[in-house]
FIVEX-174398 format. One line per 4 residues: number of its first residue (from 1); their letters; for each residue z, x, y negated of N, C-alpha, C, O. Coordinates in pm, whole numbers, plus 32768, in hexadecimal, padded with zeros to 4 digits. Example, Ala and Ser with C-alpha at 12.3 -4.5 7.8 and 13.67 -1.06 7.14 Angstrom:
<recs>
1	as	830C 8527 8239 830C 84CE 81C2 830C 8528 814A 834E 8590 814C  82C4 8505 80E1 82CA 8557 806A 8313 850A 7FFD 8324 853D 7F8E
</recs>
This chain:
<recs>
1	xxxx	314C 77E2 B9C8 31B8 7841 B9DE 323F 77FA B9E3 328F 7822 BA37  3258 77AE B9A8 32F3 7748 B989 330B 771E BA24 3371 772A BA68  3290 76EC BA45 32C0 768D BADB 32CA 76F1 BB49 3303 76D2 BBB2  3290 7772 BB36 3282 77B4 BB98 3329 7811 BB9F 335A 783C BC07
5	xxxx	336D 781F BB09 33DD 7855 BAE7 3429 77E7 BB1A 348C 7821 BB46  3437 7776 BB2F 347C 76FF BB18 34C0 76E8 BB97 3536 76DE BBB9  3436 76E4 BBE0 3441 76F7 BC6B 3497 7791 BCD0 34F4 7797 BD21  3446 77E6 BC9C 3487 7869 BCC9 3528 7873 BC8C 356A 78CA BCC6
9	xxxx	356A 782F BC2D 35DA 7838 BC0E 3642 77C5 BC49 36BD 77B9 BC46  35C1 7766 BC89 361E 76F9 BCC8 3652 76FD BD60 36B5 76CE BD97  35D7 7750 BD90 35F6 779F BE0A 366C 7805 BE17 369B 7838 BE7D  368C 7814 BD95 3703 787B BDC7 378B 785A BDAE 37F3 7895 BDCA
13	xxxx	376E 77DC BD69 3810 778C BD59 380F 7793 BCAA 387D 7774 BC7C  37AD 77B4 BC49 3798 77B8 BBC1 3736 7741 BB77 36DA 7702 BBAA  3766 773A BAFC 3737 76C9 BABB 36B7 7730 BA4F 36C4 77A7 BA34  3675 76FC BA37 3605 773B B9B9 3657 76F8 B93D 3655 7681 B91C
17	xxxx	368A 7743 B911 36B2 76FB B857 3670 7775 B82F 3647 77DC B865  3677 772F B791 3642 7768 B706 3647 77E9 B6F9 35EE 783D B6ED  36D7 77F2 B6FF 3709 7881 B71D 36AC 78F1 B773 366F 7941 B72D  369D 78FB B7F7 363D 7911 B84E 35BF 791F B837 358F 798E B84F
21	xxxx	356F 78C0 B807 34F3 78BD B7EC 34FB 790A B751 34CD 797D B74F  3529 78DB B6E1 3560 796C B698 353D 79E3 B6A2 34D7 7A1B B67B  35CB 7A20 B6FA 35BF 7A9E B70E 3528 7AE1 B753 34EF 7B48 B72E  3503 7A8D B7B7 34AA 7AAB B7F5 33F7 7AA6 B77F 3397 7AE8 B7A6
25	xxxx	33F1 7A6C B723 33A1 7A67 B6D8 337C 7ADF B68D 330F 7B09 B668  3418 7B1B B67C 341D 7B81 B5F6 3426 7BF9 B642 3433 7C5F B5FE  3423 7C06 B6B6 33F9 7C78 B730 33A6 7C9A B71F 338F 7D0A B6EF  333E 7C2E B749 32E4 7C11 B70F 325D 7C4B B6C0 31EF 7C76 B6E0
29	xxxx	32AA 7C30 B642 328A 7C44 B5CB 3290 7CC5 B5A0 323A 7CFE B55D  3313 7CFE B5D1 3335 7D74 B583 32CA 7E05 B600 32B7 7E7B B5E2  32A6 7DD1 B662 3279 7E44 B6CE 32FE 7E72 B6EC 332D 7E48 B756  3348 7EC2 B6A6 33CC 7F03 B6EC 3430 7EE4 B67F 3413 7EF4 B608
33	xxxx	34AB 7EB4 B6A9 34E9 7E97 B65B 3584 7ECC B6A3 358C 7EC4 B71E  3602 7F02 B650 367C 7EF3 B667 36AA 7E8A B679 3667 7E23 B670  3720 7E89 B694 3769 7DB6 B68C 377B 7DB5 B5E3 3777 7D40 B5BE  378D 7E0C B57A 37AC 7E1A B523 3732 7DC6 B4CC 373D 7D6A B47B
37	xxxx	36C2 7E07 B4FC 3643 7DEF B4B4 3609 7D65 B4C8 35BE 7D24 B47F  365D 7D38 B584 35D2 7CD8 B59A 3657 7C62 B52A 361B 7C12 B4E3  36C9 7C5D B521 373C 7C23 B4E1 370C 7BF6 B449 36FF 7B87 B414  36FA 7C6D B420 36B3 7C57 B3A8 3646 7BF2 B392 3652 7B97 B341
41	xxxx	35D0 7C07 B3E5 3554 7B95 B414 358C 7B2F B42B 3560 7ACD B3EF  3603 7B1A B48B 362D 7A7D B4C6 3669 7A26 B44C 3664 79AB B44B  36A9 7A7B B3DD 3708 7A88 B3A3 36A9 7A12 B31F 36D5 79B1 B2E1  3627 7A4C B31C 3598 7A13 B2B2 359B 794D B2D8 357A 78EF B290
45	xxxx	35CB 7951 B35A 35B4 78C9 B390 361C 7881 B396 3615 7806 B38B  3696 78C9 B3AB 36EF 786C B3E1 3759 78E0 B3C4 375D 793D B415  37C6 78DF B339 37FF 7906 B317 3898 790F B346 38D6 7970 B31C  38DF 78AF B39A 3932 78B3 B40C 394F 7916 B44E 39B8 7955 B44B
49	xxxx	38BE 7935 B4B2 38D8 7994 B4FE 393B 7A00 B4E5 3965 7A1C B475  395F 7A3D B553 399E 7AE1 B52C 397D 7B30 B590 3948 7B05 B5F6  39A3 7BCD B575 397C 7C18 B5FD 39B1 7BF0 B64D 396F 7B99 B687  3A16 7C01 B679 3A54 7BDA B6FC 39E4 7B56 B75F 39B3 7B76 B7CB
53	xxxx	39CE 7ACF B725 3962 7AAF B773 38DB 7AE5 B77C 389F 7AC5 B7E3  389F 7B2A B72E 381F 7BA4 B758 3877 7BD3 B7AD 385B 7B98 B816  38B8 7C05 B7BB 38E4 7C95 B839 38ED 7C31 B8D2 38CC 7C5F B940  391C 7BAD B8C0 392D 7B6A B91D 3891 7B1F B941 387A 7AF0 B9B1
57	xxxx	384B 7B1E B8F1 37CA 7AC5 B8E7 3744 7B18 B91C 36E0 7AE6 B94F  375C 7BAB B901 372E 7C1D B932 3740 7C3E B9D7 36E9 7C62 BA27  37DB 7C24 B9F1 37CF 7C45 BA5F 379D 7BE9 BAB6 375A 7C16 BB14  37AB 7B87 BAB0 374C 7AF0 BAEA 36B5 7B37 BAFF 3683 7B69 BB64
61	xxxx	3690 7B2A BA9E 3621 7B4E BA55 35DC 7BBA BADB 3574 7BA7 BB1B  3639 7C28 BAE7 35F7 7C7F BB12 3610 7C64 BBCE 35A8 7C5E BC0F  3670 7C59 BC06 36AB 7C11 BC67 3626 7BB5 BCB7 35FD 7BC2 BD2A  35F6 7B51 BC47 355A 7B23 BC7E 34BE 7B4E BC68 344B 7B28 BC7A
65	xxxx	3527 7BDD BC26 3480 7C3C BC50 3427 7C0D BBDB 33B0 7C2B BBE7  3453 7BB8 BB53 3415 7BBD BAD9 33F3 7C3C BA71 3398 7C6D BA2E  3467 7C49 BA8F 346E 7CE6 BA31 34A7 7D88 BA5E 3511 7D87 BA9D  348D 7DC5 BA51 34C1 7E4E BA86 34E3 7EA8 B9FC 3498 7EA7 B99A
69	xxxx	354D 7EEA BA02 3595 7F67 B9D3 358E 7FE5 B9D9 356B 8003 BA4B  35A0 8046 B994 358B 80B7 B994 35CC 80E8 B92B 35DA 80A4 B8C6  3608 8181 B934 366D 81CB B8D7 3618 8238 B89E 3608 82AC B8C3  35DE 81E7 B827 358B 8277 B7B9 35DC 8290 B73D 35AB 829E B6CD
73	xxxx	3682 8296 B764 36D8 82CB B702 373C 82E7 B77A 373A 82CA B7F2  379E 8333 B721 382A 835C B75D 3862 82AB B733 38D4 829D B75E  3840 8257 B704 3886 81CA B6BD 3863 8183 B714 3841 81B4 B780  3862 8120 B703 3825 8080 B73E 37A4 8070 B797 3743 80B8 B781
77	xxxx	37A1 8012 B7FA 3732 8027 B833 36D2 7FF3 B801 36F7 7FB1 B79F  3631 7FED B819 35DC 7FCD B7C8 359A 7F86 B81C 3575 7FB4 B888  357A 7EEA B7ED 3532 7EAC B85C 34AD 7E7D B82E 3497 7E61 B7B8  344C 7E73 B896 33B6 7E2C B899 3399 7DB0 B8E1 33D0 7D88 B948
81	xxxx	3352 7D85 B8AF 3324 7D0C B924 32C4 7D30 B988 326F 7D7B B959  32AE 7D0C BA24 325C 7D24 BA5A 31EB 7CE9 BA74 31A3 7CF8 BAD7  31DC 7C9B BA0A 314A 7C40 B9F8 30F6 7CCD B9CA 3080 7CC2 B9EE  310E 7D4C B988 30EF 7DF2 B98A 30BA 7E15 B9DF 30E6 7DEC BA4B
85	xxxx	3037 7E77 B9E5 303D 7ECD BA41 30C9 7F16 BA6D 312E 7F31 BA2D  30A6 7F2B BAEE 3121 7F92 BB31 30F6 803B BAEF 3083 8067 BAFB  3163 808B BAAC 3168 80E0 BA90 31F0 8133 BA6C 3257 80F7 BA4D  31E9 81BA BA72 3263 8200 BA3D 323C 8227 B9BB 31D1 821B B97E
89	xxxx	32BC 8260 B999 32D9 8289 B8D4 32D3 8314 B8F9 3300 8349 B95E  3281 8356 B87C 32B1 83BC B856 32D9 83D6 B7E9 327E 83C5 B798  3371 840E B79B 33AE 8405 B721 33C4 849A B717 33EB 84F1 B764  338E 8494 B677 33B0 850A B633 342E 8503 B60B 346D 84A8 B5D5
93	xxxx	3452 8586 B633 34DE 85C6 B5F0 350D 859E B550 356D 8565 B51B  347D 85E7 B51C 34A0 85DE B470 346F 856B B432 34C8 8524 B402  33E8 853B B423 33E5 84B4 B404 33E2 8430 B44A 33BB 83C2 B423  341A 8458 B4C2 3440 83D5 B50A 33F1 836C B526 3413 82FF B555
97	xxxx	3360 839F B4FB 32D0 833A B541 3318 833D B5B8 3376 8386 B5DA  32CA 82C4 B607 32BA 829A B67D 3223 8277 B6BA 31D7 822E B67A  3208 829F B712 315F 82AF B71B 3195 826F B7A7 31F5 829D B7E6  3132 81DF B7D9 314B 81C9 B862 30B1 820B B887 3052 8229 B83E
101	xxxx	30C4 8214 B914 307B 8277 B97F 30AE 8212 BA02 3114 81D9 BA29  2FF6 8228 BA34 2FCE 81EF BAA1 2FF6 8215 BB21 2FCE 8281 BB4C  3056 81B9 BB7B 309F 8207 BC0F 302B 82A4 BC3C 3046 831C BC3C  2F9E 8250 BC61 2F65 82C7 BC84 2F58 832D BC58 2F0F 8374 BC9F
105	xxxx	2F87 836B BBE4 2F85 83C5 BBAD 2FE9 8430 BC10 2FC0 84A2 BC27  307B 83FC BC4C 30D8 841C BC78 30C7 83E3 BD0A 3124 83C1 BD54  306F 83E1 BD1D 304A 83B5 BDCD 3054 8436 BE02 30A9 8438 BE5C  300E 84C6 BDE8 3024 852F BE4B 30BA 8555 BE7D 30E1 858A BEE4
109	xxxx	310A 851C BDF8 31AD 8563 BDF8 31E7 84CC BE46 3236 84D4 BEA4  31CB 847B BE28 3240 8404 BE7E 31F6 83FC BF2C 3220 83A9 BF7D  319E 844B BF47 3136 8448 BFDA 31A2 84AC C032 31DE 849A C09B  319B 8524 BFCF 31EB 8598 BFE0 325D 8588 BFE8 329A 85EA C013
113	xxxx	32B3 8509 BFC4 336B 8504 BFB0 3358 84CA C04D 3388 850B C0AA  3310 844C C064 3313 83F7 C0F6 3317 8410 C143 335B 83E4 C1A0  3298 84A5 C13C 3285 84D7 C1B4 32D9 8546 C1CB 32F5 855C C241  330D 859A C16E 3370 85DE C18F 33FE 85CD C1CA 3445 860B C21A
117	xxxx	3408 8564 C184 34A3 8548 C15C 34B0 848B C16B 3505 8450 C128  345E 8446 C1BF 347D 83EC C1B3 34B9 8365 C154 34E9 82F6 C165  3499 83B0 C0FC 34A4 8378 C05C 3446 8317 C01C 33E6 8349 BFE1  3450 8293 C01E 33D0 8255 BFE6 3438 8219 BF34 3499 81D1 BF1D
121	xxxx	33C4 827C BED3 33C5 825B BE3F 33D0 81E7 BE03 3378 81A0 BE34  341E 8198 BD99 33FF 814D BD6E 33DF 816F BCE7 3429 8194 BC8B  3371 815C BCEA 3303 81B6 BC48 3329 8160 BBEF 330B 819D BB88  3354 8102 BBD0 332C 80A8 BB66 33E0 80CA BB4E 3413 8087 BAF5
125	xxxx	3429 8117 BB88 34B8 812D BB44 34A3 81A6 BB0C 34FB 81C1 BABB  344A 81FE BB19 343A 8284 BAF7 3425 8290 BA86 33C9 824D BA56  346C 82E5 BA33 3448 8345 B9C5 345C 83B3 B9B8 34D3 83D0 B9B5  33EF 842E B9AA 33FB 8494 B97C 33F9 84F5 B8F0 3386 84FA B8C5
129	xxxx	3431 8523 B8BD 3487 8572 B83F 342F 85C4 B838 340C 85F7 B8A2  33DC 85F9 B7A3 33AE 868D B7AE 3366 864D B6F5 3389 8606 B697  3323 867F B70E 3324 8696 B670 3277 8680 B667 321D 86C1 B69D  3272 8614 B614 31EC 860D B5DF 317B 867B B5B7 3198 86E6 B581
133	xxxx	30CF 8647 B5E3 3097 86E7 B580 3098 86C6 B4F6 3064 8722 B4B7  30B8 8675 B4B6 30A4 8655 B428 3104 8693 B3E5 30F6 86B5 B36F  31B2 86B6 B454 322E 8708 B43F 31E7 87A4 B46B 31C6 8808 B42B  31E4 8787 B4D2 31A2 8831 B4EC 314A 887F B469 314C 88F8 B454
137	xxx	30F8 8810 B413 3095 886A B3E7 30D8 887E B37D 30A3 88D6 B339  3164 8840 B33A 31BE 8866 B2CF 31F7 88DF B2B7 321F 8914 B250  31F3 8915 B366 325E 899B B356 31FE 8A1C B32C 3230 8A8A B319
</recs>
């Protein structure tokens, strides 16, 4: 993975440091992480760091198609690595699980946006809001 990052970052005018391979580890690690969270993780290794380079190391990051983002808060974005299956979130309202779900699940509705509306989905930015049955069966 290093040489293959090394390379893909040299192609674009970027160096692979510590930093980089870092952030990208604790992506990783964490399955979904804020910049806050993966900071914290980078933070275990190499105490220097600060957000501001996650936010900059992220966007690299994602720019070569390592990692992708998604908003399962009104806060910060939440990122994955795409060494992952491809999938969307679904987040509960009240306890704020996050359950990922398989594109095809949402294949009849993104078939239906294209062909209607010329719209082609990008699923793996998607999240949808509604409320867990484990919340449902509370009320």
């Amino acid at each position: 993975m290093s040489e293959d990052l090394a390379a893909r970052l040299h192609s674009l005018g970027y160096r692979l440091t510590p930093q980089r391979q870092l952030v990208l580890r604790a992506v990783e690690k964490l399955g979904h992480g804020t910049p806050d969270e993966i900071l914290a993780e980078v933070q275990q290794h190499a105490s220097a760091v600060n957000v501001s380079t996650i936010y900059r190391t992220l966007e690299v990051l994602e720019e070569l198609g390592l990692v992708r983002h998604t908003h399962l808060s009104d806060r910060a974005p939440t990122y994955h690595s795409v060494t992952d299956h491809e999938h969307f979130h679904l987040v509960c309202r009240n306890c704020h699980r996050v359950i990922s779900v398989d594109p095809e699940v949402a294949a009849p509705l993104t078939k239906a946006l294209e062909q209607q509306h010329g719209f082609v989905v990008d699923v793996g930015h998607l999240a949808i809001f509604g409320e867990c049955v484990e919340c449902d069966q509370d009320d």
